[in-house]
TIVO-530479 format. One record per residue (C-alpha): residue number from 1; x, y, z. Coordinates in Angstrom, 1 decimal. Layout:
REM residues N
<kepa n="NUM" X="X" Y="Y" Z="Z"/>
...
***
This chain:
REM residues 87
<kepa n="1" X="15.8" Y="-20.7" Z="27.4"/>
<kepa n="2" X="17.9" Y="-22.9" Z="24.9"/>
<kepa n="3" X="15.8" Y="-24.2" Z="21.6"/>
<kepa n="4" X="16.7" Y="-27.1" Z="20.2"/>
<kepa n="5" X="18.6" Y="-26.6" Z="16.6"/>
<kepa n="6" X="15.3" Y="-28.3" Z="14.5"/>
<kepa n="7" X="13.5" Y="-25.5" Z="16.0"/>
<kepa n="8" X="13.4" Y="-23.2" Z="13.1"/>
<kepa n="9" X="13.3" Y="-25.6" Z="11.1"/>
<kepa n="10" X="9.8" Y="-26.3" Z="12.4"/>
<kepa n="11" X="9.1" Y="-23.0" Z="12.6"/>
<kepa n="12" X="9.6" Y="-22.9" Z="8.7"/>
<kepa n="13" X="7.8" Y="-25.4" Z="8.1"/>
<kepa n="14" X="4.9" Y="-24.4" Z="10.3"/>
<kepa n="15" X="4.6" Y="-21.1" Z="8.5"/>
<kepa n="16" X="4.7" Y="-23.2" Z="5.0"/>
<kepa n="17" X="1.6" Y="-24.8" Z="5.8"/>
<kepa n="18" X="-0.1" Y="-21.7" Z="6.3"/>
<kepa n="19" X="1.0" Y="-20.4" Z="2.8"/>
<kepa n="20" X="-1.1" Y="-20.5" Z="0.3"/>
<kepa n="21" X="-1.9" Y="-19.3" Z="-3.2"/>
<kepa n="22" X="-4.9" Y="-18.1" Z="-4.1"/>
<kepa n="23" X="-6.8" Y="-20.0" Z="-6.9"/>
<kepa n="24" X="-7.8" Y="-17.4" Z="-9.4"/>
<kepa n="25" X="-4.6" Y="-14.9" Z="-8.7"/>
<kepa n="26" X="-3.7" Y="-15.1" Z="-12.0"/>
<kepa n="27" X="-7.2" Y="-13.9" Z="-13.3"/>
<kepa n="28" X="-7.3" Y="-11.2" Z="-10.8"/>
<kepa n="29" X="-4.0" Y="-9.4" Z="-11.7"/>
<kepa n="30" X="-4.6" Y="-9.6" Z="-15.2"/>
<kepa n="31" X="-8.5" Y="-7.8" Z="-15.0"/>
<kepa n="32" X="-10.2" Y="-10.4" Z="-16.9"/>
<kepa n="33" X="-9.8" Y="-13.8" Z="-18.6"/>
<kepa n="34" X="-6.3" Y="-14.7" Z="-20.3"/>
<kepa n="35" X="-6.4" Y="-15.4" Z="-23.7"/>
<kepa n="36" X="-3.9" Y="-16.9" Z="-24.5"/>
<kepa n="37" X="-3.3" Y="-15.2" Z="-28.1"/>
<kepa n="38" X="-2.5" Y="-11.8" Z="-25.5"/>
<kepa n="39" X="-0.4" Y="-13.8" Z="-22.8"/>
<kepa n="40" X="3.5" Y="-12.9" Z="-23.8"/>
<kepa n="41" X="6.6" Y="-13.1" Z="-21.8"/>
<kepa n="42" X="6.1" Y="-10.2" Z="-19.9"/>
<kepa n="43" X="2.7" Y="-10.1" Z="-19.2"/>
<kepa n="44" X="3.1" Y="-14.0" Z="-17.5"/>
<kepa n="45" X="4.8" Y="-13.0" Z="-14.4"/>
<kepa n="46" X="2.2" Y="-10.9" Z="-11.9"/>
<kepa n="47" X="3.1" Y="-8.6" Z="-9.4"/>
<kepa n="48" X="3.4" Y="-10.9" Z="-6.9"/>
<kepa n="49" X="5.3" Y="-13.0" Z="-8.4"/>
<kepa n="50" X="7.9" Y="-10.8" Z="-9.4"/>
<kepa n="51" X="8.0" Y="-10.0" Z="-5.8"/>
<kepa n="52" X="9.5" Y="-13.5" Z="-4.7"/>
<kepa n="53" X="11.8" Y="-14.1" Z="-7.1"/>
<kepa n="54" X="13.1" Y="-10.8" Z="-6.0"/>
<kepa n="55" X="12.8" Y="-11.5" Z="-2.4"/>
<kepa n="56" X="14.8" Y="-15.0" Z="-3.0"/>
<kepa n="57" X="17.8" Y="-12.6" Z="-5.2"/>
<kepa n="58" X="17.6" Y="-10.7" Z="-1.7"/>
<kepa n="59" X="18.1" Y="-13.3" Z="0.6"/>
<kepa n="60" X="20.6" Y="-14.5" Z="-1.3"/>
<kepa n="61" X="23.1" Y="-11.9" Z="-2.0"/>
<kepa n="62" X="22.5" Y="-10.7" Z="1.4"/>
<kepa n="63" X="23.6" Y="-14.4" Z="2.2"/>
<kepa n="64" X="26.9" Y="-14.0" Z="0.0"/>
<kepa n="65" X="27.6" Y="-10.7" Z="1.7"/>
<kepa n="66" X="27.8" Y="-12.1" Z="5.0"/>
<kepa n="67" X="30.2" Y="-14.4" Z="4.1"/>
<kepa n="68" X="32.5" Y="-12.1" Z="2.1"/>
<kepa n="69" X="32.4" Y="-9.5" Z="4.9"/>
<kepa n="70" X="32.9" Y="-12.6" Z="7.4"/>
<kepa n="71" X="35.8" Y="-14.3" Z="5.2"/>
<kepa n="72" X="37.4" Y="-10.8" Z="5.0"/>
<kepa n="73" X="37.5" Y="-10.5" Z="8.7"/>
<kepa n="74" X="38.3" Y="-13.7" Z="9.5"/>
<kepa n="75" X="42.0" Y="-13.3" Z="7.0"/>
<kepa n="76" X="42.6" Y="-9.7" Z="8.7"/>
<kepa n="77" X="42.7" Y="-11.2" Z="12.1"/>
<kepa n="78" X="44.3" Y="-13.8" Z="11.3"/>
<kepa n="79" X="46.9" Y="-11.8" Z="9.4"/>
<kepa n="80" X="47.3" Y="-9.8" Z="12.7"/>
<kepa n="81" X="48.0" Y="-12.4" Z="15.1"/>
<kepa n="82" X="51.8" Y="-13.9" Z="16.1"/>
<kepa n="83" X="53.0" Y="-17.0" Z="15.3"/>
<kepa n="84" X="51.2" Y="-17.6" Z="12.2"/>
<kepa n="85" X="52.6" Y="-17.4" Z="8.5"/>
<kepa n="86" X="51.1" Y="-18.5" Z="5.5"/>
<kepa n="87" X="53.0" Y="-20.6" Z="3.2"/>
***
């Protein structure tokens, strides 16, 4: 069974409109009310939060290992085979 090539796209898309955040997340990870005297730098980001940005930094060195590791193979075996010189 062959899927057409907008099929994940689709299927991205599908799960996007599932996502959502919840509306008082912020209020929930802190304990209490924000002040906003008590809100610095570090205490802005939640747990969560911190979470995709590190999931995104995932994805995408994972993504530029692939294509080193790829790249790398690609100019062994093409160092290997006859006939072919580089200039």
């Amino acid at each position: 069974m062959r899927f057409p090539k907008s099929f994940p796209a689709a299927l991205l898309l599908a799960a996007a409109a599932t996502a959502g955040a919840c509306p008082d997340c912020a209020l929930k990870n802190s304990g209490g009310v924000i002040e906003p005297q008590t809100v610095t730098a570090k205490m802005a980001l939640s747990d969560n939060t911190l979470f995709m940005i590190l999931v995104v930094i995932g994805v995408l060195g994972f993504m530029v290992w692939m294509m080193v590791k790829t790249c790398r193979e690609l100019a062994a075996q093409r160092e290997l085979q006859p006939g072919t010189s580089r200039s």
